[in-house]
Every structure is written in structure tokens, then in C-alpha cells.
C-alpha positions in Angstrom: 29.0 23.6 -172.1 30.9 20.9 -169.6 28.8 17.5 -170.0 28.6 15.5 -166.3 30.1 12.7 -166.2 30.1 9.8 -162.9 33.3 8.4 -162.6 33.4 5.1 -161.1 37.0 3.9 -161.9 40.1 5.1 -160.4 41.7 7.9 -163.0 44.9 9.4 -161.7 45.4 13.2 -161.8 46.0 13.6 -165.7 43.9 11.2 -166.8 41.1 13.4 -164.8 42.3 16.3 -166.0 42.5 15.0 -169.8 38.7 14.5 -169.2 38.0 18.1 -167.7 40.2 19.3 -171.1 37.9 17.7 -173.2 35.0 19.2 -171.7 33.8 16.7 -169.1 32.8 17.6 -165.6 33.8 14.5 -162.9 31.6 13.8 -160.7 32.6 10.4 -157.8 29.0 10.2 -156.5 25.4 10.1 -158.5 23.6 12.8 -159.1 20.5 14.1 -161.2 23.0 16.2 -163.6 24.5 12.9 -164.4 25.0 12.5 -168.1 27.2 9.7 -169.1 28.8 7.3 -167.0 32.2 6.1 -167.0 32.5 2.8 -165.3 33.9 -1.3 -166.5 33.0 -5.2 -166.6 33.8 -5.2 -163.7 32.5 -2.9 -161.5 29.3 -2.8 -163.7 26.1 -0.1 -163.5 22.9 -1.7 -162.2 19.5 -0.7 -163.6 18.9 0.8 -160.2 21.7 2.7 -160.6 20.8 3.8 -164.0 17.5 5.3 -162.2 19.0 7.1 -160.2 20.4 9.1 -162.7 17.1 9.9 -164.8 19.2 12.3 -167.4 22.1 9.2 -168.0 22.2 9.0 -171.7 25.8 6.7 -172.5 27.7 4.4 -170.5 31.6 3.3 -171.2 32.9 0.6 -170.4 36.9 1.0 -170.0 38.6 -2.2 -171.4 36.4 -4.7 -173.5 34.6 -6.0 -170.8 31.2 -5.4 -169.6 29.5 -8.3 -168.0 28.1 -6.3 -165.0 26.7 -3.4 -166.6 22.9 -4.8 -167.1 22.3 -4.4 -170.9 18.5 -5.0 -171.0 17.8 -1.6 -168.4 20.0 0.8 -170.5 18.6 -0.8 -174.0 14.8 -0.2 -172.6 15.9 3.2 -171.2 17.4 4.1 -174.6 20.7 4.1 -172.9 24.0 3.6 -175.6 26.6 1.5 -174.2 30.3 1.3 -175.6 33.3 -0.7 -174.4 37.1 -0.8 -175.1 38.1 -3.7 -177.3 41.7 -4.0 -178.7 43.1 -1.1 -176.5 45.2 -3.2 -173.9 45.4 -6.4 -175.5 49.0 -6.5 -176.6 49.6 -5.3 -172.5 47.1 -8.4 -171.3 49.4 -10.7 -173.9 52.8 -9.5 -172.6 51.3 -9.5 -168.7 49.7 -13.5 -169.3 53.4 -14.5 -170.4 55.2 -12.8 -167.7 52.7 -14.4 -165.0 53.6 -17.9 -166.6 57.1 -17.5 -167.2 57.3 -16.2 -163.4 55.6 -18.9 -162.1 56.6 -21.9 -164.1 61.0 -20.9 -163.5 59.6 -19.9 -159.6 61.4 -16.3 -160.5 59.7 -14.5 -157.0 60.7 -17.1 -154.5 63.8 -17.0 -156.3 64.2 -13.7 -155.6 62.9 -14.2 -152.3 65.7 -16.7 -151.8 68.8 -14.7 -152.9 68.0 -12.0 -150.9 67.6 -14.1 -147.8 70.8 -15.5 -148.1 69.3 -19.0 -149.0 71.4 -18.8 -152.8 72.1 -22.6 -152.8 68.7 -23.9 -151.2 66.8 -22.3 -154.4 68.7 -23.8 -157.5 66.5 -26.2 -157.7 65.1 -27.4 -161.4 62.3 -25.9 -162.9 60.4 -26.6 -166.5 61.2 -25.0 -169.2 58.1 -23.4 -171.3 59.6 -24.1 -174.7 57.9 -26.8 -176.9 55.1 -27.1 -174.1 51.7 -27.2 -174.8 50.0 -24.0 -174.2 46.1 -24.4 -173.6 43.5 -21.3 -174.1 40.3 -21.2 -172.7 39.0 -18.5 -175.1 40.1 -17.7 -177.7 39.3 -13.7 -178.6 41.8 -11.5 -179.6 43.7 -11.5 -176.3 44.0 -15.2 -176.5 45.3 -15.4 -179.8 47.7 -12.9 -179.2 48.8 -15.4 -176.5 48.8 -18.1 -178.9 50.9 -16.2 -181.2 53.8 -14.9 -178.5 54.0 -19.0 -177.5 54.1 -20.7 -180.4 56.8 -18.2 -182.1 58.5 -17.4 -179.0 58.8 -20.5 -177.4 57.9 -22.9 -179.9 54.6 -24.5 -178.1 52.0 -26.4 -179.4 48.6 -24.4 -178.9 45.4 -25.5 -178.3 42.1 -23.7 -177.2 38.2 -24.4 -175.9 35.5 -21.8 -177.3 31.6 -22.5 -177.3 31.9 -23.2 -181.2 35.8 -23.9 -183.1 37.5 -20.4 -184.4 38.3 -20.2 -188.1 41.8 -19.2 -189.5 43.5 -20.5 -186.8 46.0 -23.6 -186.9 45.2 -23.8 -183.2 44.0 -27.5 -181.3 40.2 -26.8 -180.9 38.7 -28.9 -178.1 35.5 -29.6 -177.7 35.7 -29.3 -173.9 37.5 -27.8 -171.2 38.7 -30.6 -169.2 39.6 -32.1 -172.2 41.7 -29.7 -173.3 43.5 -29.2 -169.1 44.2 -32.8 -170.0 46.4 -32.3 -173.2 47.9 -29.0 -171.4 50.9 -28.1 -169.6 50.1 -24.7 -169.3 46.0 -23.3 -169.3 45.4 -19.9 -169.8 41.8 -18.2 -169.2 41.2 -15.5 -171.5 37.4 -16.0 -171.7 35.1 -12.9 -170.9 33.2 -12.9 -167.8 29.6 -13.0 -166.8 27.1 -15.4 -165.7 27.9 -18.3 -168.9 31.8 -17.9 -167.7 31.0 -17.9 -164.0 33.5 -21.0 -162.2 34.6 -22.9 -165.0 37.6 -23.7 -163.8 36.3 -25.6 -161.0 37.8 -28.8 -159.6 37.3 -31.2 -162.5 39.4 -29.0 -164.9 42.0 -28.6 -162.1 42.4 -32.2 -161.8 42.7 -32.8 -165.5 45.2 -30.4 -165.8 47.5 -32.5 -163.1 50.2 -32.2 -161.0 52.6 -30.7 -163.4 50.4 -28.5 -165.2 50.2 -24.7 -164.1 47.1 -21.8 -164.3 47.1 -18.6 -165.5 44.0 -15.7 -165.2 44.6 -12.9 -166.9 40.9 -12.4 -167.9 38.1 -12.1 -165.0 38.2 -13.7 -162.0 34.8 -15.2 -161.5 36.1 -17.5 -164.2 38.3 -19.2 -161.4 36.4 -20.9 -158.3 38.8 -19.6 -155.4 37.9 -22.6 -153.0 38.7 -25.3 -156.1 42.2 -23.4 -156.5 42.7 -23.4 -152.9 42.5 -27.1 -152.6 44.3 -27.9 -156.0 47.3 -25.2 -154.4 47.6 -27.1 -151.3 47.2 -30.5 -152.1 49.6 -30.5 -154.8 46.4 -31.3 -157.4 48.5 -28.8 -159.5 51.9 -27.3 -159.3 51.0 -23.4 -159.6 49.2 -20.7 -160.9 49.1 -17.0 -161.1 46.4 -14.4 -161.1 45.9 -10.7 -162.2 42.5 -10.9 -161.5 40.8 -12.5 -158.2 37.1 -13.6 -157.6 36.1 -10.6 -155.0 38.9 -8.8 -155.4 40.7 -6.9 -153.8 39.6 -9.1 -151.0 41.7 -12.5 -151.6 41.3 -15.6 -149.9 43.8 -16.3 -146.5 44.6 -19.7 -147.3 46.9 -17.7 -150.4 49.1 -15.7 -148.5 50.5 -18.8 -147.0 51.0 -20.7 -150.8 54.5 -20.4 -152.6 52.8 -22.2 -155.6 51.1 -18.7 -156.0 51.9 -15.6 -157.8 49.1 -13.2 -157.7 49.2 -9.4 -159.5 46.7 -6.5 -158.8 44.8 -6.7 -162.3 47.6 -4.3 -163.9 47.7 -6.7 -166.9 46.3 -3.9 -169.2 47.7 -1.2 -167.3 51.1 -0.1 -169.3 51.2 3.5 -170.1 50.6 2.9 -174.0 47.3 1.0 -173.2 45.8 3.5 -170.7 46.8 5.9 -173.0 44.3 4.1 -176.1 42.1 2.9 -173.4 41.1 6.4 -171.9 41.4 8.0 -175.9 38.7 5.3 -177.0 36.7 6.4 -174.1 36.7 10.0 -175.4 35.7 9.4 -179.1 32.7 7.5 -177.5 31.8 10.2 -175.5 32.7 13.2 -177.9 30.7 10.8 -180.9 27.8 10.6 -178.5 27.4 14.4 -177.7 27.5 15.9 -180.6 24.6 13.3 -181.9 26.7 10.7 -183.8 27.3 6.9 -184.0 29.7 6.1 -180.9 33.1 4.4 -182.5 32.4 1.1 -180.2 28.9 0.3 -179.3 28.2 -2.7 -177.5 27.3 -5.7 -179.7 23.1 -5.8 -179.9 23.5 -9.4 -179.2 25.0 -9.2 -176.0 
């Protein structure tokens, strides 16, 4: 018997219909038949939400994230939550060093240039990322796969802020975040969001990182405060960033469209067909585990 599920993501035509194969009937808007709940970190599922649906017995996350799904309402409803870790990451990894090499070498307005006849005004210099120093501000398995693509690929020293140092890593640890934009040339965010993550990369950070120094988000945009970036854009405080994920998104900020120092992607970072493949498969052996009254593959941590 088809199990309703609430979809809350977008799912393209065979990614809905691989649900519907497996036995899944989609459902866009809640209902009382509601079983399970297919939603992510950052769209979330409220407890209010969760009581509207008085039959809801699992929510999954897609991706690793879930920092708006409220994990106290589902634990006292008796509610299982899973998530998505190590699906996308090597797609985040690749997506994070595209963003940086794009806008460290300036590649778009490059582009922009060439095709607007302008082919001397834009062969001006730009830095090179080899033996740079790459700085990650946590560092989970995405991060460290960043680490790992820029110190063998490009040679760069790496260093990284966490609440507490990683072990078995020969990665820099810094005890705090504008002391590790200091040392930086490069500053990556890879840190989960939620509330404890919420603007950390405020003005402070953006000043230690300095005028040569470049950002990259390839994690959650509430990390980044969007009026601090503005500033540190326009006033030259640093020389660039670029962003998969934006603070209210897809809303972004005016002042942006008008910054060349800019390079912003729609959060695609995990989206390559191999990833979306794992990410929606993950979702289906949490489901399928669930439903026929076994341990789901990827539970949310209890001390989340």
C-alpha cells in the first residue's frame, strides 16, 4: 500500500516518479494522510507543522543539513529524523574550488569582456591560487575534502577554525576565526548552519581577511552577514567572494547586482547528477528502513 509522503523540495519529473516506483504517494501541500515528510536544513519543518500532520512518523532531510527542522518537537512526538551526509560532498568540494578559482583569475568578467569586444582592457594580472593559504572555517567532511583538492592540487598551505582542533589532520588549527582570516588568502565556510553558526562572518573577520584576501560559501548562508559583505565588496575591505548559498535566498541583496567583485551561484554546489542520484537513493533506504519497522540507515545524531 502507497505510503504519503509531503514533498517540500523541488524533485524534477524522474526523481518524482522514482519515488511513486518505490511506493511513495507525493503529496505538495499538508494533509492528515501525511506520513513522512521529505523536506532539508534549509527549508526546515516547524513543530507547528509537524501538528498539522498528526499521522507524520519520519522526516528526511536531503543533504546533511538540518538546522531548521526543530529536533525537540519530532523527538517528543516520537518522530525519527534522518539526513544525507557524504552524498554530495565530493560535488560541494569540486563546486567550492570552481567558485574560487572563478573568482580569484576573474574568469566571468573575463568572459564578459571578450565577448564585448573589450579583449585588451581585461588582461589584467590576477593571483595565482598555488602555494596560497587556504583557510577553512569547519572542518567536516566537505571541508577536508577541500583541504585535500588544495593542498595536492595547488600546493597551499591549509588551515582551519572548529569549536575544538580535528585529529588526524596536518591542517593549521586556529583557535579563532579572525585569527585564522588573518593568516588567509583564501577563507572558505564549510561550517553547518543553525543558530551557533548564525553571522560569523561578520565585519571583524572580513577585515582580518584584508584587501587581497577572497570569500567563499559553499555551506549555508546565514553563516555570511549580507550587509558586512556588502560593505567589505564595495569598499574594497576585501577583493572578492563567491556564493552558492545566500542569506534569504533566492531573494539577494541590490547592492550585488551592481559588484564585479561578486560571483554568486544558485546553491547547485551538490547538485551534479552523481550526487542527486546518492542523495535521493539515501532518502529511499531511510524511508523503505522506516516502513517496514527497521533502524533508518542515517538517523539524526541524538545530540543534535
Amino acid at each position: 500500500m502507497p505510503h504519503d509522503l509531503l514533498v517540500l523540495i523541488d524533485l524534477s519529473p524522474a526523481r518524482s516518479q522514482r519515488l511513486e516506483a518505490a511506493g511513495y504517494r507525493l503529496h505538495v501541500t499538508p494533509s492528515a494522510a501525511i506520513e513522512a515528510v521529505l523536506t532539508n536544513g534549509s527549508i526546515g519543518f516547524t513543530a507547528q507543522q509537524m501538528t498539522d500532520v498528526p499521522r507524520l512518523g519520519i522526516i528526511c532531510a536531503q543533504g546533511a543539513g538540518y538546522e531548521n527542522i526543530d529536533l525537540a518537537a519530532a523527538r517528543a512526538r516520537g518522530i525519527v529524523v534522518t539526513h544525507g551526509p557524504g552524498t554530495n560532498d565530493e560535488s560541494v568540494a569540486d563546486h567550492a574550488l570552481a567558485l574560487l578559482l572563478a573568482v580569484v583569475r576573474d574568469i566571468p568578467q573575463a568572459d564578459r569582456a571578450v565577448r564585448e569586444g573589450r579583449w585588451a582592457q581585461s588582461r589584467h594580472p590576477r593571483p595565482m591560487l598555488s602555494n596560497k593559504k587556504l583557510g577553512i572555517l569547519g572542518l567536516g567532511t566537505i571541508g577536508q575534502k577541500v583541504a585535500r583538492r588544495g593542498e595536492l592540487g595547488f600546493g597551499m598551505a591549509v588551515g582551519y577554525h572548529n569549536r575544538q582542533p580535528r585529529q588526524g589532520t596536518c591542517a593549521t588549527y586556529f583557535d579563532t576565526l579572525p585569527g585564522l582570516a588573518a593568516w588567509a588568502d583564501f577563507l572558505l565556510v564549510a561550517t553547518p548552519g543553525g543558530v551557533g553558526t548564525r553571522h560569523l562572518i561578520n565585519d571583524a573577520v572580513l577585515a582580518a581577511l584584508g584587501s587581497e584576501g577572497y570569500l567563499v560559501n559553499i555551506a549555508r548562508g546565514s553563516v555570511v552577514d549580507n550587509a558586512a559583505l556588502t560593505r567589505a565588496l564595495a569598499q574594497g575591505t576585501i577583493a572578492g567572494a563567491a556564493l552558492d548559498v545566500v542569506d534569504g535566498e533566492p531573494l539577494i541583496p541590490t547592492p550585488w547586482l551592481a559588484l564585479d567583485n561578486l560571483i554568486l551561484t544558485p546553491h547547485i554546489a551538490g547538485r551534479s547528477p552523481e550526487a542527486m542520484q546518492a542523495t535521493l537513493q539515501q532518502v529511499l533506504d531511510n524511508l523503505d528502513a522506516f516502513f517496514v519497522g527497521q533502524p533508518v540507515p542515517t538517523p539524526v545524531p541524538e545530540l543534535s
